[in-house]
C-alpha positions in Angstrom: 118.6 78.9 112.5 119.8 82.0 111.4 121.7 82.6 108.2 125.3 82.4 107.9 126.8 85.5 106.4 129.8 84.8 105.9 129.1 81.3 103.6 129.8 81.4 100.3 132.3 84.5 100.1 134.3 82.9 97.2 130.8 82.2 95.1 130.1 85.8 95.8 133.1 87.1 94.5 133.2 85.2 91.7 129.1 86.1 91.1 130.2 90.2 90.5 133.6 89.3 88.7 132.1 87.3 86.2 128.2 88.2 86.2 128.4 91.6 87.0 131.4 93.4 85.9 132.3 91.2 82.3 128.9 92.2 81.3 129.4 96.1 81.9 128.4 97.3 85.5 130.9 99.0 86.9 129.4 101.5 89.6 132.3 100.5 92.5 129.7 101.3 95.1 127.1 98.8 93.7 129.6 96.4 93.1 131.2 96.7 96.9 127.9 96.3 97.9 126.8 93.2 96.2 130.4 91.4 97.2 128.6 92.4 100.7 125.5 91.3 100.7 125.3 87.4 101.1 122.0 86.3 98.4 121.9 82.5 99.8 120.2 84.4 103.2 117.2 85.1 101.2 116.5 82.2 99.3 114.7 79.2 101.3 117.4 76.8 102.5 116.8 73.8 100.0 118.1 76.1 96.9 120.8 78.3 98.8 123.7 76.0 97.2 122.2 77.7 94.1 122.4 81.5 95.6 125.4 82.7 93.3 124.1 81.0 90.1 123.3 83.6 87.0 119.5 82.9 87.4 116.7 83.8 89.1 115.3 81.5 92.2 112.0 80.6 93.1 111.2 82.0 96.6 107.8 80.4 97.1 104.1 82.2 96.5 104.7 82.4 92.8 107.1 84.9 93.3 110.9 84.8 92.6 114.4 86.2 93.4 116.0 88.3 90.6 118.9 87.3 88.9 122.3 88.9 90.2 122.9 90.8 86.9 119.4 91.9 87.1 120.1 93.3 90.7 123.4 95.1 89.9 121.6 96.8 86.9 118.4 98.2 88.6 120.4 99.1 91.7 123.2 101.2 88.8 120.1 102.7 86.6 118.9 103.9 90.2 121.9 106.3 90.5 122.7 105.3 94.1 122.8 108.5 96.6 123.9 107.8 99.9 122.5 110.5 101.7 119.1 110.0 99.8 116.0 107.5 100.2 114.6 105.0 97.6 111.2 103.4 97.6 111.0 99.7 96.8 107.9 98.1 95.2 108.1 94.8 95.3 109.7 93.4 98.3 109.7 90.0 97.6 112.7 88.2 99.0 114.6 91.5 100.2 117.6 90.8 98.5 117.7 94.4 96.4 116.2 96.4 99.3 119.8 94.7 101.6 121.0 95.9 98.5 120.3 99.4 98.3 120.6 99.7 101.8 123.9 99.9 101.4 123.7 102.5 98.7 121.3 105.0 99.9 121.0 106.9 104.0 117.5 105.2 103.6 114.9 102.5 101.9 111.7 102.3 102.1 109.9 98.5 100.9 106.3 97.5 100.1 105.6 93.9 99.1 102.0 92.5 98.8 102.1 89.5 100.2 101.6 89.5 103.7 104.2 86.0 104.3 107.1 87.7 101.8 107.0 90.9 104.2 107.8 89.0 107.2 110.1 86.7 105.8 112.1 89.6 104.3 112.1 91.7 107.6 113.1 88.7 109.9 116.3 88.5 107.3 116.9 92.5 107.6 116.6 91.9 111.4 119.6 88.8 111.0 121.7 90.8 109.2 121.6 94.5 111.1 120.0 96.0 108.0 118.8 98.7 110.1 118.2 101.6 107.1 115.2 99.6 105.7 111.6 100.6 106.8 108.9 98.0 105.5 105.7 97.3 105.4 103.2 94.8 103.7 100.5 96.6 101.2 99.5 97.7 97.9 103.2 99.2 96.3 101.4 100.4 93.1 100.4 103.1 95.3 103.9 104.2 96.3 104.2 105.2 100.0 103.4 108.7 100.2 104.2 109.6 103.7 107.9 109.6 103.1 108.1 111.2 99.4 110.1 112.0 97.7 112.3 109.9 96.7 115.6 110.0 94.9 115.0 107.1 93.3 112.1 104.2 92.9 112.4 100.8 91.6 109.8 98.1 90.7 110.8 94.6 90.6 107.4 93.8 89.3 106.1 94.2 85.3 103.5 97.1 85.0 101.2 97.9 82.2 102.5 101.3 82.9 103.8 103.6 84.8 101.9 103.9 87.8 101.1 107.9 88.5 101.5 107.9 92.0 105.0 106.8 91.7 105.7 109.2 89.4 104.1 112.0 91.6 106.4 110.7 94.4 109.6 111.3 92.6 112.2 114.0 94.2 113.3 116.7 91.0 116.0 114.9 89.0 114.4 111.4 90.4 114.6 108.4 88.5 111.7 105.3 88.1 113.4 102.3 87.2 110.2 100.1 85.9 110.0 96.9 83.7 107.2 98.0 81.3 105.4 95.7 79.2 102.9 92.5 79.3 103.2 88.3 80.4 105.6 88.1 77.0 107.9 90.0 78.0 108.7 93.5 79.0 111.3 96.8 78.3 113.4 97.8 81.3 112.7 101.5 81.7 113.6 104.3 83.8 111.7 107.9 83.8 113.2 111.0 85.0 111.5 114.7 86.4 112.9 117.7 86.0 110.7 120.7 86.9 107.4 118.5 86.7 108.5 117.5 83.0 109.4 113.2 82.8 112.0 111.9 80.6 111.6 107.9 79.3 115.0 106.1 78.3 114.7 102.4 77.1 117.1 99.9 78.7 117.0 96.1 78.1 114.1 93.6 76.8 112.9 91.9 80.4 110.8 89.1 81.9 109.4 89.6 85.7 106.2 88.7 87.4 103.7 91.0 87.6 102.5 94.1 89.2 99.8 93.7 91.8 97.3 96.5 93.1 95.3 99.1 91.5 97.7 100.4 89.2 99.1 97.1 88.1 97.7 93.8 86.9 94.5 92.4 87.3 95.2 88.5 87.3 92.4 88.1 84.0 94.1 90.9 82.3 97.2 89.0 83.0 96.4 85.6 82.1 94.7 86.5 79.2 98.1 86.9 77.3 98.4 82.7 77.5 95.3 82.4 75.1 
């Protein structure tokens, strides 16, 4: 059955009063756009009375939906531009590519695992998201044939930044990238100018990680338990 939009408007009004704007975000266009976007429509039906909660959600395959605040502060750090694209690596549920859709003229999604990718793209389908272009594979390598981009974000921990997204950065782009190892991770976002890249430092984070040849290796990974 296909999701309800329009469920839970209170819940999401109350999620970017109180969530969003009390803890500093206050970019009116990613604001408007999270008030928009209705999160229970990509989180499996069992846990959608949960949508609006200041958490993150499990969305099956290991993987997970971002928390809201999470969401609102990539999606600021990206410096929307609405007649610019941004690259998405990580598609997981879909929530922050609806996200940015409404924030940049285009988005552009990779996600791994093959099940995610459809899941997300039968929701962009249900909801008209028509600005998002996706496609299952290996986002460590960025998606070249539509470089560059305005703006790239990485919902997945990296041991680094991955070149190739770098490389695929417009001038004046920004990488927004959690950076770090299974403990825990820095929320980062690299800038070019003129070939030169910039690192600022944002927030101590936790996210799964990074799949693909620039990312984790699952023994590398796992190795931080021991």
């Amino acid at each position: 059955m296909p999701c309800d939009a329009s469920e839970f408007l209170q819940q999401r009004l109350d999620m970017v009063a109180y969530q969003l704007e009390r803890r500093g975000i206050h970019d009116e266009n990613v604001l408007a756009a999270m008030r928009q976007v209705p999160r229970h429509c990509f989180i499996p039906g069992q846990l959608q009375d949960m949508a609006y909660e200041d958490r993150p959600l499990p969305i099956g395959y290991g993987q997970t939906i971002s928390q809201p605040y999470m969401v609102g502060l990539m999606s600021a750090m990206a410096q929307p531009d609405p007649e610019g694209a941004v690259l998405e690596v990580g598609t997981g549920s879909g929530y922050q590519a609806a996200v940015l859709s409404l924030l940049f003229k285009q988005v552009f999604t990779i996600e791994l695992n093959q099940e995610l990718a459809r899941n997300a793209e039968r929701v962009f389908v249900e909801l008209g998201l028509q600005n998002i272009h996706s496609k299952q594979g290996d986002g460590s390598c960025g998606w070249e044939e539509f470089a560059p981009y305005q703006a790239i974000l990485v919902t997945a921990a990296s041991p680094r930044p991955p070149q190739p997204l770098l490389d695929q950065l417009a001038d004046n782009g920004r990488l927004v990238i959690p950076v770090g190892s299974k403990p825990g991770q820095t929320l980062q976002t690299w800038t070019t100018r003129q070939g030169f890249f910039h690192c600022t430092y944002s927030i101590p984070v936790v996210f799964v990680p990074l799949r693909g040849k620039y990312g984790w290796s699952e023994v590398d990974w796992e190795w931080y338990d021991s």
